[in-house]
C-alpha positions in Angstrom: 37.2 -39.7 -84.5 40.8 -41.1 -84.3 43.5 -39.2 -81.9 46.9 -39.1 -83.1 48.2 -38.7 -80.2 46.3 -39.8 -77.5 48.4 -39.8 -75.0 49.5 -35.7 -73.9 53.0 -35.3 -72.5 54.1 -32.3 -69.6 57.8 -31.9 -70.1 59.3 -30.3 -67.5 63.8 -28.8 -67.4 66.0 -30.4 -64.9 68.7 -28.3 -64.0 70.0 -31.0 -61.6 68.9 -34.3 -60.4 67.2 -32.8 -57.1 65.5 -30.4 -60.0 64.6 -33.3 -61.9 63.0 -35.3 -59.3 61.2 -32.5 -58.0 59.4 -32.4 -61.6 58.7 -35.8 -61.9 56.8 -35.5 -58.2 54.9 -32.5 -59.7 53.3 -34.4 -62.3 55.6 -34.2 -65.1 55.6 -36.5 -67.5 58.9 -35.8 -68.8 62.2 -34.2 -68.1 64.8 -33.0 -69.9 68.5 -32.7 -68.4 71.7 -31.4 -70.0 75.1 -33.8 -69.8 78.7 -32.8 -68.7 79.1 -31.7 -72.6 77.4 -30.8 -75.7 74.2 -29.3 -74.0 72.9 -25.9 -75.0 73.1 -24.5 -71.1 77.0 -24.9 -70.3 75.8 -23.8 -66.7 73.9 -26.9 -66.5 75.6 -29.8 -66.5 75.2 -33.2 -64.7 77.2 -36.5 -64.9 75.9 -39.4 -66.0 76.0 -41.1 -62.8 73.3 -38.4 -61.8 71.1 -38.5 -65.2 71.1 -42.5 -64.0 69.4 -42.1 -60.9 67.1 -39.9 -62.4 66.1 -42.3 -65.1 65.3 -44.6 -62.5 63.0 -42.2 -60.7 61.2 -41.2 -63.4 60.8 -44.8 -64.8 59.2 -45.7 -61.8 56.3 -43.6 -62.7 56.9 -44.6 -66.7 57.9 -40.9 -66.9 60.6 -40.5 -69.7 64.1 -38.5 -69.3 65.3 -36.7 -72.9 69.0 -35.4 -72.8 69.9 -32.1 -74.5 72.8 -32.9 -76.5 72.0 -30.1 -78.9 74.8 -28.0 -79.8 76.8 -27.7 -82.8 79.6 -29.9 -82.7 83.2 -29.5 -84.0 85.2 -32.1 -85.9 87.2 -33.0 -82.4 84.2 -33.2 -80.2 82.5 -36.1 -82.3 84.1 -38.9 -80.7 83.5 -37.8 -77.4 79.5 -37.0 -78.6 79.6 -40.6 -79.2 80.8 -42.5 -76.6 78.8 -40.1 -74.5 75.7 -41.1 -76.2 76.8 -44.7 -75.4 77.1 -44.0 -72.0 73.6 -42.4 -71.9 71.9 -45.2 -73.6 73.4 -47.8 -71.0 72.3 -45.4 -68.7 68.7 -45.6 -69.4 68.1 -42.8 -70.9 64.8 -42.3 -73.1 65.7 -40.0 -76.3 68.4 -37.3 -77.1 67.1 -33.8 -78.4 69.8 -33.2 -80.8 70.9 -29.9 -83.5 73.9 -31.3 -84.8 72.6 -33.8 -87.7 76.7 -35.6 -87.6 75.3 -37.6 -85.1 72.9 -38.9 -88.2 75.8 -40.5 -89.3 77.6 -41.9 -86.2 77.2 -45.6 -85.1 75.0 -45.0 -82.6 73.0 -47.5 -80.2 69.5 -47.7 -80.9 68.2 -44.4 -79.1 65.7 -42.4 -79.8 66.5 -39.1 -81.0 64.5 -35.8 -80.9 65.1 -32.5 -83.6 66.1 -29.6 -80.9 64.1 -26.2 -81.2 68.1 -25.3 -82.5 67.0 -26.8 -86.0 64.5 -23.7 -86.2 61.3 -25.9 -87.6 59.0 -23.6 -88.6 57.7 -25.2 -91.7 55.6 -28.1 -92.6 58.5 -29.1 -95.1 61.2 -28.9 -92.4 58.8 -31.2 -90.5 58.9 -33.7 -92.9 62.3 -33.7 -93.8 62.9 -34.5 -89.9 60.5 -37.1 -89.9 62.2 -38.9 -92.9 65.3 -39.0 -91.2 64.3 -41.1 -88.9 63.6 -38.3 -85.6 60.7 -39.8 -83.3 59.9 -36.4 -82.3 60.1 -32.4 -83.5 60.5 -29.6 -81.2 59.0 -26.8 -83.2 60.4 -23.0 -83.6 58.9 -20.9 -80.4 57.4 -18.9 -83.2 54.9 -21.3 -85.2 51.2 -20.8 -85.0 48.3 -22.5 -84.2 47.4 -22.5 -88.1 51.2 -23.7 -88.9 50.9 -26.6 -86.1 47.7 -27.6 -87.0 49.2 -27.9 -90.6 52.4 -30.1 -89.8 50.3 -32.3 -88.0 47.7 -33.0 -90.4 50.7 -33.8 -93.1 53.2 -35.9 -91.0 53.1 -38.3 -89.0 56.2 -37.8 -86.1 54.9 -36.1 -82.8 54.9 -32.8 -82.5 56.8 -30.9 -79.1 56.0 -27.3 -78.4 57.0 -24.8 -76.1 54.0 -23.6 -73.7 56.0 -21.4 -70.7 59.5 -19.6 -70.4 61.8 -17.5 -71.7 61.5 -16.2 -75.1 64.7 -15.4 -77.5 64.7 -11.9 -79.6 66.1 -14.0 -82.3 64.1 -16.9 -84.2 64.7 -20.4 -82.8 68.0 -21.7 -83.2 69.2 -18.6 -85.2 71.3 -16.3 -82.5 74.4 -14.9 -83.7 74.1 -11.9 -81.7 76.0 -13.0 -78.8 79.2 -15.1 -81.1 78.9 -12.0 -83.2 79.8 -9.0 -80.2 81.2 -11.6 -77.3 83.2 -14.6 -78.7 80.4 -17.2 -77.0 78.0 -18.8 -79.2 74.5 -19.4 -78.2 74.5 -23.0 -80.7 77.3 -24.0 -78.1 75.4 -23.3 -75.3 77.4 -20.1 -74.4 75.2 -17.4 -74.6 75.8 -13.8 -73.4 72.1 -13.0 -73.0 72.5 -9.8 -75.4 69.0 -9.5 -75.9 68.5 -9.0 -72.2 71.2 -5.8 -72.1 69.9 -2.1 -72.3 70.3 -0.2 -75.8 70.1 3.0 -77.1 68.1 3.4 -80.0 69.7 5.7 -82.7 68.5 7.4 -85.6 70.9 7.6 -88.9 71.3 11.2 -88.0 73.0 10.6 -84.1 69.8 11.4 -82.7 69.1 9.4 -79.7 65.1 8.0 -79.8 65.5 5.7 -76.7 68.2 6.0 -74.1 69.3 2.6 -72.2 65.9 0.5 -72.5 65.8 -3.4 -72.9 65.0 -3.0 -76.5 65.6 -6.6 -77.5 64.1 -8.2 -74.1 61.0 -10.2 -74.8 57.9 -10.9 -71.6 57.7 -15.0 -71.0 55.7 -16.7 -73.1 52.3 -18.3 -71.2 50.3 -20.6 -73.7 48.3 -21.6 -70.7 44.9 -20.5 -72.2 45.6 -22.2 -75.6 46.2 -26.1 -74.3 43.2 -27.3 -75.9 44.1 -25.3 -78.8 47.0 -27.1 -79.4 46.1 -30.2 -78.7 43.6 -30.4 -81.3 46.1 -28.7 -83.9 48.3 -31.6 -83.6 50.6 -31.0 -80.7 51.1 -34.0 -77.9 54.2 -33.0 -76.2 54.3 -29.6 -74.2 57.6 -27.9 -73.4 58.1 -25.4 -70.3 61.2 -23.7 -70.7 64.3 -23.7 -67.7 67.2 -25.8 -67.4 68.8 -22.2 -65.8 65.6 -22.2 -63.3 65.8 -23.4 -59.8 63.8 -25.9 -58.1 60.8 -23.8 -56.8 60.2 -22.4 -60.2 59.8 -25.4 -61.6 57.8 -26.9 -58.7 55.7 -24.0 -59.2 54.9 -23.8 -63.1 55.3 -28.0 -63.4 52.3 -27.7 -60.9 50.2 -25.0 -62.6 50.1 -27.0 -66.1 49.6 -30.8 -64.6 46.1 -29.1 -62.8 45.2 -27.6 -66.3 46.1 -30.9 -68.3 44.1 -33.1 -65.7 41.2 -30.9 -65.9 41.4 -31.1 -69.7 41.5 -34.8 -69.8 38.7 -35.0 -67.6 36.0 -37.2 -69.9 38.4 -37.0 -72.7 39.8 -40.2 -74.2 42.7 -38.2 -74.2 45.5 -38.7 -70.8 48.8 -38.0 -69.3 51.7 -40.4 -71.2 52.9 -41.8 -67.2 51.9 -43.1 -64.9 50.4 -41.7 -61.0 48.2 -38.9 -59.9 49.4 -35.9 -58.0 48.1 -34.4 -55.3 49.2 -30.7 -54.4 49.7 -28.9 -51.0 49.7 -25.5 -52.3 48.0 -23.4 -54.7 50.4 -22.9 -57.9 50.5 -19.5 -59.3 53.3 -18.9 -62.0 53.5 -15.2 -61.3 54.8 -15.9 -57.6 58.2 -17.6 -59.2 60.2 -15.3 -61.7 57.7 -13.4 -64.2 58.8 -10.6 -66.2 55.1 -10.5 -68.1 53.7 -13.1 -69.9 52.6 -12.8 -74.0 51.1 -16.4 -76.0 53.8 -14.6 -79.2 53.3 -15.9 -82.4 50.4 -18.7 -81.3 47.4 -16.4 -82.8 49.6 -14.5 -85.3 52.5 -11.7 -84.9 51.3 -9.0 -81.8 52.8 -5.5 -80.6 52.6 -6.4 -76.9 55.6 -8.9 -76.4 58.1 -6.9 -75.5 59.6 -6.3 -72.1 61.5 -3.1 -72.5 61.7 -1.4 -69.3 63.6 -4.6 -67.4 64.4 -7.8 -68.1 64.4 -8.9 -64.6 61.5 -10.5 -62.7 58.7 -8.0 -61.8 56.2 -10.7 -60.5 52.7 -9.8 -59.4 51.1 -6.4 -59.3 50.2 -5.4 -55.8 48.8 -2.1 -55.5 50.0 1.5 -55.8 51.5 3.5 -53.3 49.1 5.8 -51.1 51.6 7.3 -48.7 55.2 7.8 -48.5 57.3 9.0 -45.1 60.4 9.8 -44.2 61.1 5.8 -43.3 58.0 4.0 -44.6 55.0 3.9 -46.9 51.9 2.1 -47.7 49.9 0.3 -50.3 46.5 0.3 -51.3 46.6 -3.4 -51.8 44.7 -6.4 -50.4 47.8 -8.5 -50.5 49.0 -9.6 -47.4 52.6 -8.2 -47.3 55.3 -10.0 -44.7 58.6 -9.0 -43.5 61.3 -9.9 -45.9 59.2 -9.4 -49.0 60.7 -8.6 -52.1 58.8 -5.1 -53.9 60.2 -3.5 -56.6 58.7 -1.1 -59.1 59.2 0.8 -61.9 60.4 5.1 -61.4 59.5 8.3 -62.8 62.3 7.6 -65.8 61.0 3.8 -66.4 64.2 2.4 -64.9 63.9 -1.0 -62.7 63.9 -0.5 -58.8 63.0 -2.9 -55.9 63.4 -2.9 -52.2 63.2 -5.6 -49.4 60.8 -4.6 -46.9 61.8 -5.0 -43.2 59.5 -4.7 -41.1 55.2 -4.5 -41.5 53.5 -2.3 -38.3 50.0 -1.2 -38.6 49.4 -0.9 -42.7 53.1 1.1 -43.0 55.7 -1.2 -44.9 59.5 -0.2 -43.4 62.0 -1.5 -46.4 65.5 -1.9 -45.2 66.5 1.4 -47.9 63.8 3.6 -48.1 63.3 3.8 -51.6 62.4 7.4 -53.6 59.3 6.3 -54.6 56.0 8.8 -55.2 52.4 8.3 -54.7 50.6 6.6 -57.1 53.3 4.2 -58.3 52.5 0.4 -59.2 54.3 -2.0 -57.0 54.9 -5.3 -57.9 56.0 -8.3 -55.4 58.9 -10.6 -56.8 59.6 -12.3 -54.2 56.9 -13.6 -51.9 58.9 -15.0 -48.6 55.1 -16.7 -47.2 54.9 -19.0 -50.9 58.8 -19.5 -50.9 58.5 -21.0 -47.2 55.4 -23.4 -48.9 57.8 -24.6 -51.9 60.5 -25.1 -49.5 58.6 -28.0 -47.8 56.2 -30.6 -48.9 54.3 -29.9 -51.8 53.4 -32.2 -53.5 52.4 -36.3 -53.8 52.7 -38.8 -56.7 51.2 -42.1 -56.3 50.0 -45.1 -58.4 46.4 -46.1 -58.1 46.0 -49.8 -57.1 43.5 -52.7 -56.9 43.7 -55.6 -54.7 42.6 -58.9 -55.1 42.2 -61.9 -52.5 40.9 -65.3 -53.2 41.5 -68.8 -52.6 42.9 -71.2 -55.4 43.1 -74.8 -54.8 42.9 -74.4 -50.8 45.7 -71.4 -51.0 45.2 -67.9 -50.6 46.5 -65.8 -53.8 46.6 -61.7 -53.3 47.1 -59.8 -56.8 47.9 -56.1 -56.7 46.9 -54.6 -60.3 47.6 -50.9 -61.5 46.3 -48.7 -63.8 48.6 -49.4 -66.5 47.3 -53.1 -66.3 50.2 -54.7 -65.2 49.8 -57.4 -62.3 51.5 -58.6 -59.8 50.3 -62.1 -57.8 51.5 -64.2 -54.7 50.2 -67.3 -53.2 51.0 -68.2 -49.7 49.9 -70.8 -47.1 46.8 -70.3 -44.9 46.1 -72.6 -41.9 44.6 -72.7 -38.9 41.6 -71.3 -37.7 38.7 -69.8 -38.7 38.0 -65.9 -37.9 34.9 -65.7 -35.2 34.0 -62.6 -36.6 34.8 -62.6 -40.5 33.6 -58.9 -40.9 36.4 -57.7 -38.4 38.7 -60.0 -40.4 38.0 -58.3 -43.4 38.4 -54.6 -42.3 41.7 -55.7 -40.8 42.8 -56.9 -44.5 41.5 -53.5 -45.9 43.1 -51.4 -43.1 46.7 -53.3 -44.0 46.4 -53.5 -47.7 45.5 -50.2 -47.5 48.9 -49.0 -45.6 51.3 -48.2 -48.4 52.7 -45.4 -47.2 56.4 -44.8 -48.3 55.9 -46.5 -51.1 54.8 -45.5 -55.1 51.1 -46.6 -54.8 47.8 -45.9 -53.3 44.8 -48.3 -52.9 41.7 -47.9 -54.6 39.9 -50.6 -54.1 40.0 -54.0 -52.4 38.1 -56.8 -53.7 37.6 -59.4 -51.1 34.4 -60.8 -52.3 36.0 -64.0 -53.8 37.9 -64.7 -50.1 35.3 -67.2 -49.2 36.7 -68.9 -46.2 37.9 -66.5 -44.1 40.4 -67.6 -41.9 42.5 -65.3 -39.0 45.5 -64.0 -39.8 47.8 -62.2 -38.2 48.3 -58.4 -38.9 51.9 -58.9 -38.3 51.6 -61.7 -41.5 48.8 -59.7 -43.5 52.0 -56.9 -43.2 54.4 -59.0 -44.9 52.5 -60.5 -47.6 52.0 -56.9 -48.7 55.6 -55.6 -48.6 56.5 -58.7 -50.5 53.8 -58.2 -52.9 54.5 -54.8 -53.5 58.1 -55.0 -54.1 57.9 -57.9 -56.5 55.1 -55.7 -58.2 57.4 -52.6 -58.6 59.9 -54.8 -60.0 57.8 -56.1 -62.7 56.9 -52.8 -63.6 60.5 -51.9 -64.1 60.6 -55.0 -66.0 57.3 -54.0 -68.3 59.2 -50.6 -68.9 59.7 -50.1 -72.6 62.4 -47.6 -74.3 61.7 -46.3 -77.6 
């Protein structure tokens, strides 16, 4: 059977470089940053000087950086569009996710662009009318199906972007006028007032009030974490978690929690991630730890009754236990969660209004929050804010490295090492051996696999060391063996920079 799309991409927001960088360690294969202008997030902005030094992160890994230049434009703000685009090709920059099809028509370098969620591509006929202007790759509507992707795919031929986690709009993709309509700021100019997250009373046409002050329009997260497999066989090879807005550990968090799933799909599949390294983790991701107001897969299986998020709009996080006994200055759960000072619990009262408290102090089972809540028996508690897996994101959490091979043999009475990596590019030096021969060849040999091996601080790990062809093993020492493989290694990460292709 022939893939498509061999090749499966995790794209992961950036908020900020730090953000971005963060990603990238966490085994995304792609980020996607706003610029200073023109990006549908005005409160996440970064200067081309900082989208550069991520680019060159991320290339290091063959990771790829998109920029969200997707509002609408106005007649003034073209020529400033453009020369920023210029500037964000010469910085390195791999594609543009764009709404504003002006820029169609501008004389542009040659960068690749991507159609925005904005354009609201929800049809197999707004695919192709993408694809035939020349986009490289379609972010479709939050609201398409599994039937509907399976569709486009089988009928075009551009890839196919999806969103799999995050925050889900009221309104359909790239069609808010709510918040231009009743505030003056436009969400298509990356202004929005977040309408669909206010409460509303729901009135009949006679006054009659149905539903006082609940989150009427206020959708749970979508979580497509069960369908991967799904999609990718319907066509889709790029996979979108929603955040620019979010902060670092959220994204450390959820970028985690889909690389594991992806690598344990690709195991024995001819299918892979589209860069380059393998990440190890130091903590065990769970997306309900890091802002989670409910999760719902929406449209993916056809239109459901359980999407909405009425009662808050805020982050209720995991389910604990219920509450067994309140006191004057405490109470407990009936939970098996380990609870610590400074958590965050919050719950939901007798009138289905949002409430949380920070608890103070644990002492034998009894939880002592800072304001004793009026809370009753019986009542779900939920922790949003877990202080023990907020003080394991704030540290080390995760490693990216580059698998390599080494190779040492002798060519015409020299000694050549070549480093090779898993996207088969190689890297060789030859240097000068003289001088004696090692008494005892099988130490010599562990020493060169205990130094090749040392590549700490660096991109790469060994995997293996092939010194069967070093016939004549003379000694060395360490303190040389050392600086063969600094020099090795650097000249290999350049090439690799070199080998790097843009679209």
């Amino acid at each position: 059977m022939t893939i498509k799309n061999p090749k499966i991409e995790l794209l992961s927001p950036a908020k900020n470089l730090e953000v971005g960088i963060a990603a990238i360690n966490h085994g995304a294969d792609a980020v996607y940053i706003g610029p200073s202008q023109f990006g549908a997030r005005v409160a996440a902005g970064n200067s081309v000087s900082n989208i550069a030094q991520l680019v060159e992160y991320a290339h290091k890994y063959y990771a790829r950086v998109y920029v969200t230049l997707n509002t609408i434009l106005k007649d003034d703000e073209l020529e400033p569009a453009r020369l920023l685009v210029n500037d964000l090709y010469n910085a390195g920059v791999d594609a543009l996710i764009v709404q504003d099809m002006a820029l169609l028509q501008m004389d542009l370098p040659p960068i690749a662009l991507h159609a925005s969620t904005q354009c609201d591509t929800r049809t197999v006929e707004k695919v192709r009318f993408l694809e035939q202007c020349g986009f490289e790759q379609v972010v479709l509507a939050r609201e398409t199906s599994l039937d509907t992707m399976r569709q486009m795919s089988e009928q075009t031929n551009v890839a196919l972007e999806a969103f799999v986690h995050g925050a889900l709009c009221v309104s359909y993709s790239g069609q808010c006028y709510l918040s231009e309509a009743a505030r003056g700021r436009s969400a298509n100019c990356g202004a929005c007032a977040q309408m669909c997250r206010l409460p509303y009373d729901l009135i009949d046409q006679d006054g009659n009030i149905l539903v006082k002050k609940k989150h009427l329009l206020s959708l749970k997260d979508f979580d497509a974490s069960r369908h991967l497999q799904e999609m990718i066989e319907a066509g889709i090879s790029s996979f979108k978690i929603e955040g620019r807005l979010k902060d670092i550990d959220y994204v450390k968090n959820i970028t985690s929690y889909y690389r594991r799933k992806f690598d344990a799909i690709f195991e024995g599949s001819p299918r892979r991630a589209s860069s380059s390294g393998k990440t190890t983790f130091f903590f065990e991701p769970n997306p309900k730890k890091t802002f989670y107001r409910g999760a719902t897969d929406y449209f993916l299986e056809g239109r459901k009754r359980d999407i909405w998020s009425f009662d808050t709009p805020k982050s209720l996080g995991e389910p604990i236990g219920k509450v067994k006994d309140v006191w004057r200055n405490a109470l407990s759960i009936n939970t098996k969660s380990v609870i610590a000072n400074g958590d965050g619990l919050c719950y939901l009262n007798k009138k289905g209004e949002f409430e949380g408290f920070r608890v103070n102090k644990v002492e034998s089972g009894r939880l002592l929050p800072l304001t004793m809540p009026k809370i009753e028996k019986g009542t779900l508690v939920y922790r949003n804010s877990d202080v023990a897996f907020e003080r394991i994101l704030a540290g080390k959490t995760a490693e990216r490295k580059i698998q390599v091979d080494f190779r040492l043999q002798i060519v015409d009475n020299r000694l050549q090492i070549t480093i090779s990596d898993t996207d088969n590019i190689s890297t060789s030096i030859t240097v000068e051996v003289s001088g004696e021969l090692a008494n005892n060849p099988d130490k010599m040999q562990d020493t060169w696999r205990t130094q090749m091996s040392k590549l700490g601080g660096t991109l790469f790990e060994a995997r293996e060391i092939d010194l069967s062809r070093l016939t004549e093993p003379y000694f060395i020492p360490v303190s040389q063996i050392a600086e063969w493989r600094r020099q090795l290694v650097e000249l290999h990460e350049a090439n690799r920079s070199k080998a790097y292709k843009r679209s």
